[in-house]
Steps between C-alpha positions, in 0.01 A plus 500: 500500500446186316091432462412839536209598307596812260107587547439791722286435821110517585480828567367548829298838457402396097118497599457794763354746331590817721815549346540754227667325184455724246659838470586728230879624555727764340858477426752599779607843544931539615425732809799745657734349739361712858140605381251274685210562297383743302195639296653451157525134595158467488348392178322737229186487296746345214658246681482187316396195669473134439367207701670296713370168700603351838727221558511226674326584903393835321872667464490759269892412386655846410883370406327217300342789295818744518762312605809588710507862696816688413365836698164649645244522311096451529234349319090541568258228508144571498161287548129565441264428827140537445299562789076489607588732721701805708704236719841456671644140398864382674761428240825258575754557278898416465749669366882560407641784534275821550128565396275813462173362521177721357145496442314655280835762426491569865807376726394228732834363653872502451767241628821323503606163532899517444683140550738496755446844685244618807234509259438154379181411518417117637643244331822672494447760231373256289156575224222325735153552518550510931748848372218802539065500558338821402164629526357596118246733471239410173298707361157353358582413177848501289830511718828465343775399790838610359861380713843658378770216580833658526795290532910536478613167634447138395142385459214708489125379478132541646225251610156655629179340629191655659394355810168437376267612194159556600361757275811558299595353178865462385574523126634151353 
């Protein structure tokens, strides 16, 4: 369109500081075709990680970072939450395809949110922070959130923001 600006837009979300930007992230991991999770998928004391920032409205933008999905395969995110104290805090997050969700190396949540089948998740199986809301439970002190993304079919990504962050302090 002629007069178009090439300049991305104001990013709506750029100064709410709920949302977790920074993670550190592993490389993906092919899974088996007909194995919906598994321990081994899970990463080890040698994993390597590196950081990765947010996007734009505080998309985490997994086929920017590995590009195009040829089969299954998973890849783990994980954040640092410092907290005063033992407290529950409510966590929105999107996400495309599947996530295992843990805290502290405890399993918290599992879900799906397949495009085009029964279980796509508002808007349409679509990565949107209206996808899932969890309950977290922090420890006082050091927390470290961890979310497995598994996808096999076109995009795949995460976005995450805590409904509020009284007494909690996300790493930037």
């Amino acid at each position: 369109m002629e007069g178009l600006s090439p300049e991305p837009g104001i990013d709506p979300v750029a100064n709410d500081p709920r949302y977790i930007r920074k993670w550190l992230i592993n490389e993906p991991l092919a899974t088996d075709q007909g194995i919906d999770f598994s321990d081994e998928y899970v990463p080890k004391p040698e994993t390597k990680w590196e950081v990765i920032s947010a996007e734009r409205r505080g998309l985490i933008n997994l086929t920017r970072k590995f590009g195009k999905t040829t089969g299954r395969r998973i890849v783990w995110l994980k954040a640092t939450i410092n907290s005063e104290k033992d407290q529950d805090k409510m966590l929105r997050f999107g996400f495309s395809d599947e996530v295992w969700v843990m805290i502290n190396n405890k399993p918290l949540y599992l879900d799906k949110n397949l495009y085009n089948t029964p279980m796509a998740k508002i808007p349409d199986g679509r990565c949107s922070i209206e996808n899932s809301t969890i309950r977290v439970p922090l420890k006082k002190g050091e927390n470290q959130l961890m979310i497995g993304v598994a996808n096999f079919f076109y995009g795949w990504g995460i976005v995450a923001r805590f409904d509020d962050l009284g007494g909690i302090q996300l790493e930037k």
